[in-house]
C-alpha positions in Angstrom: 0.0 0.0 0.0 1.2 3.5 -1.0 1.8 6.3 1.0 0.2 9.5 0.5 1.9 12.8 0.4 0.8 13.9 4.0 2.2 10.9 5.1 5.1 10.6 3.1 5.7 14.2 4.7 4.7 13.1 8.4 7.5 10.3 8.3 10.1 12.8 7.2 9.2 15.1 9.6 9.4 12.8 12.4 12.9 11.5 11.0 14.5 14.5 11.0 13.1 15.7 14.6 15.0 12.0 16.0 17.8 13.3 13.9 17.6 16.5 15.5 17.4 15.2 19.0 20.2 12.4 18.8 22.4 15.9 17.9 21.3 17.9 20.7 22.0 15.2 22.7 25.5 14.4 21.2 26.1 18.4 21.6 25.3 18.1 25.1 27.2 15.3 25.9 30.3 16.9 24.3 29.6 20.5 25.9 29.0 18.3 29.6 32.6 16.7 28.4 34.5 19.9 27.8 33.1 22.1 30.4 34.5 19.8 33.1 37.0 19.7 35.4 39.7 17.5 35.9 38.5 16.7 39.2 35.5 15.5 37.4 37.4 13.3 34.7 37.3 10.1 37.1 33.7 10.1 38.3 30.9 8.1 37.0 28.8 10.7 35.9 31.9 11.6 33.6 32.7 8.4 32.7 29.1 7.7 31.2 29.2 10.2 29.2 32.3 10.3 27.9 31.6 6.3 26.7 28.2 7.4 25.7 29.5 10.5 23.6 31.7 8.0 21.9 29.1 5.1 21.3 27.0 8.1 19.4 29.9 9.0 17.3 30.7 5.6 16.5 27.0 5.5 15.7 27.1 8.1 13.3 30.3 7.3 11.7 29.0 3.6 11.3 26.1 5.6 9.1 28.5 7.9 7.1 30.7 5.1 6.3 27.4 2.9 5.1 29.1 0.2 7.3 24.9 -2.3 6.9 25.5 -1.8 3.4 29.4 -3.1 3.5 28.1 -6.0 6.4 26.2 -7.2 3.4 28.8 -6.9 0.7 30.8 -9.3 2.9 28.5 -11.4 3.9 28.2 -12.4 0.6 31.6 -12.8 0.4 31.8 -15.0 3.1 29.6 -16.8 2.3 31.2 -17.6 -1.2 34.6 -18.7 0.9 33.3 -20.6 3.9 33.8 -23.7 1.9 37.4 -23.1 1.0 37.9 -21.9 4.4 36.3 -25.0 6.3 38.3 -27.4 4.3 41.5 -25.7 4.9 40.2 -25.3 8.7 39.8 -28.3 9.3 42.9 -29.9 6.9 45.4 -27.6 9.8 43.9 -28.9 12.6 44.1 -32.8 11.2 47.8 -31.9 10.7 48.2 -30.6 14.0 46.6 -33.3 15.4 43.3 -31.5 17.0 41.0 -32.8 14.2 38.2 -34.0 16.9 38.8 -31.5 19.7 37.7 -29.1 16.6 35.0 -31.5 15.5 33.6 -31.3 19.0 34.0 -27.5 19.6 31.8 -27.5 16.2 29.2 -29.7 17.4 29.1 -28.3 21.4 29.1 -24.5 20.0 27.6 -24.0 16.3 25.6 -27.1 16.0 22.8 -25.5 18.0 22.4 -22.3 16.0 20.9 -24.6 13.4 17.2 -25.4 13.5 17.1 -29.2 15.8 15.7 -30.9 12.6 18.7 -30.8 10.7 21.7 -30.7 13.3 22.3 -34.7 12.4 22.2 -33.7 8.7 24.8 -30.9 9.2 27.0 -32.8 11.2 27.1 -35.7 9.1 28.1 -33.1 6.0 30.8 -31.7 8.1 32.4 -34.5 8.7 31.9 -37.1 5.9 32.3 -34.4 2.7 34.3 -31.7 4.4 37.0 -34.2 6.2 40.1 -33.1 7.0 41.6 -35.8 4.7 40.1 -34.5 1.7 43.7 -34.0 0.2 44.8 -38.1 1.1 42.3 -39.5 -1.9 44.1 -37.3 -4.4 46.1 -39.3 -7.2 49.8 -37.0 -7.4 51.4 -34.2 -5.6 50.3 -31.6 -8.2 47.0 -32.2 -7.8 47.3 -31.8 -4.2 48.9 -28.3 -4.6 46.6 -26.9 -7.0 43.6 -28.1 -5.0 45.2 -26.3 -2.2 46.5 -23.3 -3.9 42.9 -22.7 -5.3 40.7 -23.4 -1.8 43.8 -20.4 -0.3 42.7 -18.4 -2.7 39.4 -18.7 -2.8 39.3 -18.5 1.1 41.4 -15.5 1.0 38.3 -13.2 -0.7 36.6 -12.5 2.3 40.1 -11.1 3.9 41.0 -8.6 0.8 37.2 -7.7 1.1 37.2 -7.1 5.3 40.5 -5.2 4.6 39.4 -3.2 2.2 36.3 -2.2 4.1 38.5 -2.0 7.2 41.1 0.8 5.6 37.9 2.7 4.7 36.8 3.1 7.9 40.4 3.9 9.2 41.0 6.5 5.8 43.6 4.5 4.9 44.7 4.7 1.2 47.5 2.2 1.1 46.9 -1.3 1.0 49.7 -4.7 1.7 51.1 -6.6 -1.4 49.6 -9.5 -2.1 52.4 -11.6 -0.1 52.0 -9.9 2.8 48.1 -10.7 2.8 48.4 -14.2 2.1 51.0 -14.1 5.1 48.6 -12.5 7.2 46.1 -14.9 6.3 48.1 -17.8 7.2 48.7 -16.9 10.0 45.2 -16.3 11.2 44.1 -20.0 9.9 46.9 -22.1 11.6 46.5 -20.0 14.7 42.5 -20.3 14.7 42.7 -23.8 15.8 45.1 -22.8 18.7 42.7 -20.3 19.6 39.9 -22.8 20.1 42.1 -25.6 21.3 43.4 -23.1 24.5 39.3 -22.3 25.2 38.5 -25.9 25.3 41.6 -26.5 27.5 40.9 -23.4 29.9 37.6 -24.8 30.6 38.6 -28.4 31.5 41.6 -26.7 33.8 38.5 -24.3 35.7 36.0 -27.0 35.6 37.1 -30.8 35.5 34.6 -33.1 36.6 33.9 -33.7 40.3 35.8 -30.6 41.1 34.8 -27.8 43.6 34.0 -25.5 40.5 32.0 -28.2 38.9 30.3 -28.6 42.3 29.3 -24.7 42.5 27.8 -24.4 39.0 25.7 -27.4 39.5 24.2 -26.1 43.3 24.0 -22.1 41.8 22.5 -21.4 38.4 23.6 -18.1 38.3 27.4 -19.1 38.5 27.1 -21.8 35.7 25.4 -19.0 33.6 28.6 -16.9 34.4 31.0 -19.5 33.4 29.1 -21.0 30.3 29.6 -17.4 29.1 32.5 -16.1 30.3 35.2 -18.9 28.3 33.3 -17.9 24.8 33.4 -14.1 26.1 37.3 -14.7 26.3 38.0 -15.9 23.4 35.7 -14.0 21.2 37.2 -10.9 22.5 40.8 -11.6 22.2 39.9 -12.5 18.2 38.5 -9.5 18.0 41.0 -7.7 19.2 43.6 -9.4 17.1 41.3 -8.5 13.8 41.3 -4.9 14.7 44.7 -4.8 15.7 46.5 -6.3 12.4 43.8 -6.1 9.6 43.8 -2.7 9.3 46.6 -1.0 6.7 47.8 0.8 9.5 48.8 1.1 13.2 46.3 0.6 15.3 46.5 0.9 19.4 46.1 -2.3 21.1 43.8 -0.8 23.7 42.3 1.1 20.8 41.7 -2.1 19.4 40.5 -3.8 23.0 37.6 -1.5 23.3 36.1 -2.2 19.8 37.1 -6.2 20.2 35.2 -5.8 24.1 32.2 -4.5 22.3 32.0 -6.6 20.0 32.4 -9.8 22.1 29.7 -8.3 24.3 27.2 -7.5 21.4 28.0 -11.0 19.3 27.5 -13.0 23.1 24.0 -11.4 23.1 22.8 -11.7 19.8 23.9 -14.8 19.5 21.9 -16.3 23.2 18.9 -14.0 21.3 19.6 -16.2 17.8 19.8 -19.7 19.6 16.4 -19.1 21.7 14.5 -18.2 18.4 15.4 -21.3 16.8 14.5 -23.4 19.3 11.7 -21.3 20.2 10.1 -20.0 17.1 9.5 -22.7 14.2 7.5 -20.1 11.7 10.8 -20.0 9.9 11.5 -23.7 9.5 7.2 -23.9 8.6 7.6 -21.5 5.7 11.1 -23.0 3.9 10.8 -26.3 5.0 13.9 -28.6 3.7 16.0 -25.3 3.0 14.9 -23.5 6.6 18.4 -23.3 8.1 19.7 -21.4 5.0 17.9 -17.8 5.4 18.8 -18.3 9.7 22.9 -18.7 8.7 22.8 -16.0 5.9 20.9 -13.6 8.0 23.5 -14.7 10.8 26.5 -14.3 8.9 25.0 -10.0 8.2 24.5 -9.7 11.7 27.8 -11.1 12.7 29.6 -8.6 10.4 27.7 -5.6 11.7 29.0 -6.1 15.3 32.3 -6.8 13.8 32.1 -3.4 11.8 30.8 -1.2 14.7 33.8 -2.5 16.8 35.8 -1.3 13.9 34.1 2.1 14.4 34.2 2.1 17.9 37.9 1.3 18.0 38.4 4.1 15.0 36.9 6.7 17.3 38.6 5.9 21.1 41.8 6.0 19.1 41.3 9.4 17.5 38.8 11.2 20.4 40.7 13.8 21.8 40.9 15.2 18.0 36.8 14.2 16.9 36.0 16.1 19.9 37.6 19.6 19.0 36.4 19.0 15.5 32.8 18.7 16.9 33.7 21.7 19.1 34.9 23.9 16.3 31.6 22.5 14.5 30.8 24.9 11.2 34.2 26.9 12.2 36.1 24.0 11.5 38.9 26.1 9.2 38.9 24.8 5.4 43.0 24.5 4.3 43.3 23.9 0.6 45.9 20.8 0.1 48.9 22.6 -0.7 48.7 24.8 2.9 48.2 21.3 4.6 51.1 19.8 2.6 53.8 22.2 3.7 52.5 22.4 7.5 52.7 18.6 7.8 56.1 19.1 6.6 57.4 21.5 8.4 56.0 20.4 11.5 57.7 16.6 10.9 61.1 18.5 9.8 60.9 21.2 12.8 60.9 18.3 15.3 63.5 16.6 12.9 66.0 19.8 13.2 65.5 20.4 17.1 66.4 16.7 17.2 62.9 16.0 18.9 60.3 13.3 18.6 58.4 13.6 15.5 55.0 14.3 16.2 52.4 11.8 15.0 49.8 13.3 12.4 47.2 12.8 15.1 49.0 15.4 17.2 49.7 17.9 13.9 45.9 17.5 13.1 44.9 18.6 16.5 47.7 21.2 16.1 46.7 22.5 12.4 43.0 22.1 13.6 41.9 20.0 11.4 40.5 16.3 10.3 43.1 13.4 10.8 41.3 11.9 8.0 42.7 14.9 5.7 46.2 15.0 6.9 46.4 11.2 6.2 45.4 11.2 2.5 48.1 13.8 2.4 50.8 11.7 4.3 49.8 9.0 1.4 50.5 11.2 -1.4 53.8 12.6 0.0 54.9 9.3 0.4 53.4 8.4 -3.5 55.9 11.6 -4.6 58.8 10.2 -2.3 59.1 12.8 0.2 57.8 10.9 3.5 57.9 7.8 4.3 56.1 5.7 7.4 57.9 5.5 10.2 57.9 2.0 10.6 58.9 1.9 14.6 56.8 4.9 15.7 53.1 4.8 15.6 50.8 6.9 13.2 54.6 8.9 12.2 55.8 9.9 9.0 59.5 11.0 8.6 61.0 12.8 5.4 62.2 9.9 2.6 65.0 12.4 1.7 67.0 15.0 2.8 65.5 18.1 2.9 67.8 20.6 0.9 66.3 18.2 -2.0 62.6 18.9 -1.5 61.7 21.7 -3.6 58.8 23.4 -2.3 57.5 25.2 -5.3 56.8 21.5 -7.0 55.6 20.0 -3.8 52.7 23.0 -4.1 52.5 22.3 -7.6 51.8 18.6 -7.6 49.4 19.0 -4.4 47.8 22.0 -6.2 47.3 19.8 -9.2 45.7 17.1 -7.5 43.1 18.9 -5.6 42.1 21.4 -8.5 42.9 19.3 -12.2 40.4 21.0 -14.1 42.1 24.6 -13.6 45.7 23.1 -13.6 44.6 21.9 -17.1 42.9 25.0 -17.9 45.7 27.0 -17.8 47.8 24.8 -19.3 45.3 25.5 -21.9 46.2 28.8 -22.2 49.9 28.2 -22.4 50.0 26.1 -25.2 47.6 27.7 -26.9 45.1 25.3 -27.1 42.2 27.9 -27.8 39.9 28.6 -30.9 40.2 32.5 -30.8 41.9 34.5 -28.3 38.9 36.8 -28.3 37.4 33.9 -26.5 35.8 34.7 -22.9 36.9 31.3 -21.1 40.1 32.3 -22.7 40.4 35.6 -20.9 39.5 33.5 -17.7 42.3 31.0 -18.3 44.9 33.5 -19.2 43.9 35.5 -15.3 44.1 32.1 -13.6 47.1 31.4 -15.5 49.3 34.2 -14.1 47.5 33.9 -10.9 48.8 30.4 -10.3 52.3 31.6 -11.7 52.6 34.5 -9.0 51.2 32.1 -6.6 54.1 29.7 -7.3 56.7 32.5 -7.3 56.6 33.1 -3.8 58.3 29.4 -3.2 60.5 29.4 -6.1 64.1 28.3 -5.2 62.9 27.7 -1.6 63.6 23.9 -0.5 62.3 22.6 3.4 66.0 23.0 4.8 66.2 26.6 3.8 62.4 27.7 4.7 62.6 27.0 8.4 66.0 28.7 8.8 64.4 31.8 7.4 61.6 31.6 9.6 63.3 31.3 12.6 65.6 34.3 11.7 62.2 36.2 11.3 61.5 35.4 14.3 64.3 36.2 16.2 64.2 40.1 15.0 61.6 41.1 17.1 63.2 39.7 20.2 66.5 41.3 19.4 65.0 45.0 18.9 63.3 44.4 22.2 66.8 43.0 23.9 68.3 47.1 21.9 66.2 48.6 23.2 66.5 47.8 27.2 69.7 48.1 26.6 69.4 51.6 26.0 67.2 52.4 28.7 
């Protein structure tokens, strides 16, 4: 049934006063935040809303970045690779000798998300046409290494995909060589098993049978709900963690990376207790598909799992960088707008000021909240500085760049130039235009503009011509020191 135009109007409205009143709350939260004093910073009142004032930002960024319409994008993908990836799985853990530990985590823990009918017919799939001997029945070596070659690199989708999505959400432009993300990938499937191996060990060590623990649980139902939850809460969040922390293109701060993965394990404990009492509650589902029933549950599963992966993502993303989203909320529409080529040469001065003084290089986090302006900006710059071969990341520091050169050889004048360029190519070609000549009639009137904006952008250029990084700050600092030397003449005299 259609809507008609009043209502059509009414739902707007209403959307845009929530809109409205999520702001003014987020406003308040951050002027509550500000306006306090350090003697306030460790009470609770503080506290909550400092974590809620971040949970609403991660809110919103989840929104901006269109993080339900990238769950779905990989969910897809995942589930094109879960295949590959279950074979390979379960072919590690048969080589390391865990093959029915693993066979039994699968049947004690995802078994009974499926709908009861067709746990047995699951089970028997798992283990009779995805066995971890599927490799033994092949007739030569070469088969054997293509068929594993092609199930790594079909399992491997979902990890260029996640990445991808994941560097988004950090502004990351760079990405790993394709070595490195097969590396990466390795490591996570043989270590998977591990990870499951030390859970399943853990809770025989805290809970053997007949033992004071066992004896506890059984008497109070509230402790066995604690520890039926607690050993999956464990290892779920240290997986998280580890995904935020490495699959990223960049840096990330383990406790950065500790607040998204505790989120997450929180979230992905509750939704799936909520998931496992509607299947064995609700049997609508399994009515309407029948035979096929436990395919829509795992698909719509599989989304939800990636949105509480993608909001811990966000979540991480925003503790990391909060001192700086904060006074870019603060500044609010008096943010300051820099054109490229003023950001370019502050980041590098900044990096070859501490560089000089023979300080610590600041990281861009720090310049950003120095230059006022969004991280997110100061990073696609860092990337194409480094693309031009004048920084380089600092591969022991966190979030640092430091100059790929020395810097009598970076020319300041072409720096400006090429960041110029790249910001604004239409009037970079324009007036190359105009210099060559390329015009019908030089009576034209867009020719007249071009010429104007030629010699604009020449005069504009002139001011750094013969000017390299070395010799800038030098100058600067003798500037400087002019005032303070008149002043020093002058007492003198007196």
């Amino acid at each position: 049934m259609n809507q008609s135009p009043e209502e059509s109007s009414t739902t707007s409205s209403r959307l845009k006063q929530l809109l409205l009143y999520a702001k003014k709350w987020r406003l308040r939260l951050a002027n509550y935040i500000n306006q306090s004093s350090k003697e306030k910073e460790g009470t609770v009142p503080f506290l909550v809303a400092r974590w809620s004032h971040i949970f609403i930002l991660a809110l919103r960024k989840f929104n901006r970045d269109f993080c339900i319409e990238r769950a779905a994008s990989l969910s897809y993908v995942m589930i094109l690779s879960m295949i590959p990836l279950l074979v390979l799985f379960l072919s590690i853990a048969n080589v390391l000798g865990i093959d029915k530990e693993i066979h039994q985590y699968i049947q004690n823990t995802v078994l009974p998300f499926v709908a009861p009918e067709f746990q047995t017919e699951l089970s028997e799939i798992i283990i009779d046409y995805i066995s971890p001997t599927i490799f033994i029945g092949a007739r030569s070596g070469l088969i054997n290494l293509v068929a594993i070659l092609g199930l790594i690199l079909g399992s491997m989708g979902v990890l260029i995909t996640a990445e991808r999505v994941f560097n988004h959400i950090w502004s990351v432009t760079e990405t790993r060589g394709f070595f490195q993300k097969l590396t990466a990938f390795w490591v996570v499937l043989t270590t998977s098993p591990f990870l499951i191996l030390a859970s399943i060990w853990i809770a025989d060590i805290l809970s053997p049978a007949d033992s004071f623990i066992a004896t506890l649980t059984e008497k109070w139902l509230v402790l066995r709900i604690v520890y039926d939850h607690l050993i999956p809460f464990t290892v779920s969040f240290v997986a998280y963690t580890l995904f935020f922390v490495f699959l990223p293109s960049t840096r990330v701060k383990v406790r950065s990376a500790a607040v998204g993965g505790l989120v997450s394990a929180l979230l992905w404990e509750i939704s799936k207790r909520g998931f496992y009492q509607y299947v064995i509650r609700v049997g609508t589902v399994t009515n309407f598909y029948k035979q096929i029933a436990t395919v829509p549950l795992f698909f719509f599963w599989v989304f939800v799992t990636w949105i509480i992966i993608l909001l811990g993502a966000e979540i991480s993303y925003i503790y990391q960088h909060y001192t700086l989203l904060r006074q870019e909320e603060e500044d609010g529409d008096d943010e300051p707008v820099h054109s490229k080529a003023y950001l370019a040469v502050s980041l590098l001065f900044h990096i070859y000021d501490a560089f000089r003084r023979g300080q610590e290089i600041p990281p861009i986090e720090q310049i950003a909240q120095r230059i006022r302006v969004r991280v997110e900006a100061l990073y696609e710059l860092a990337n194409f500085l480094y693309e031009l071969g004048v920084l380089i990341p600092d591969a022991g520091q966190m979030q640092r760049y430091t100059l790929a050169r020395a810097a009598d050889t970076i020319d300041i004048q072409q720096i400006v130039k090429q960041v110029s360029e790249q910001e604004f190519p239409a009037d970079a070609e324009s007036c190359r235009d105009d210099i060559t000549g390329n015009q019908v009639s030089t009576r034209d009137v867009q020719f007249r503009v071009n010429q104007y904006f030629s010699r604009a952008r020449s005069a504009y250029n002139s001011v750094f011509e013969s000017h390299s990084l070395a010799e800038s700050l030098p100058a600067l600092a003798a500037s400087e020191k002019k005032p303070v030397i008149r002043q020093q003449r002058k007492a003198k005299r007196r």
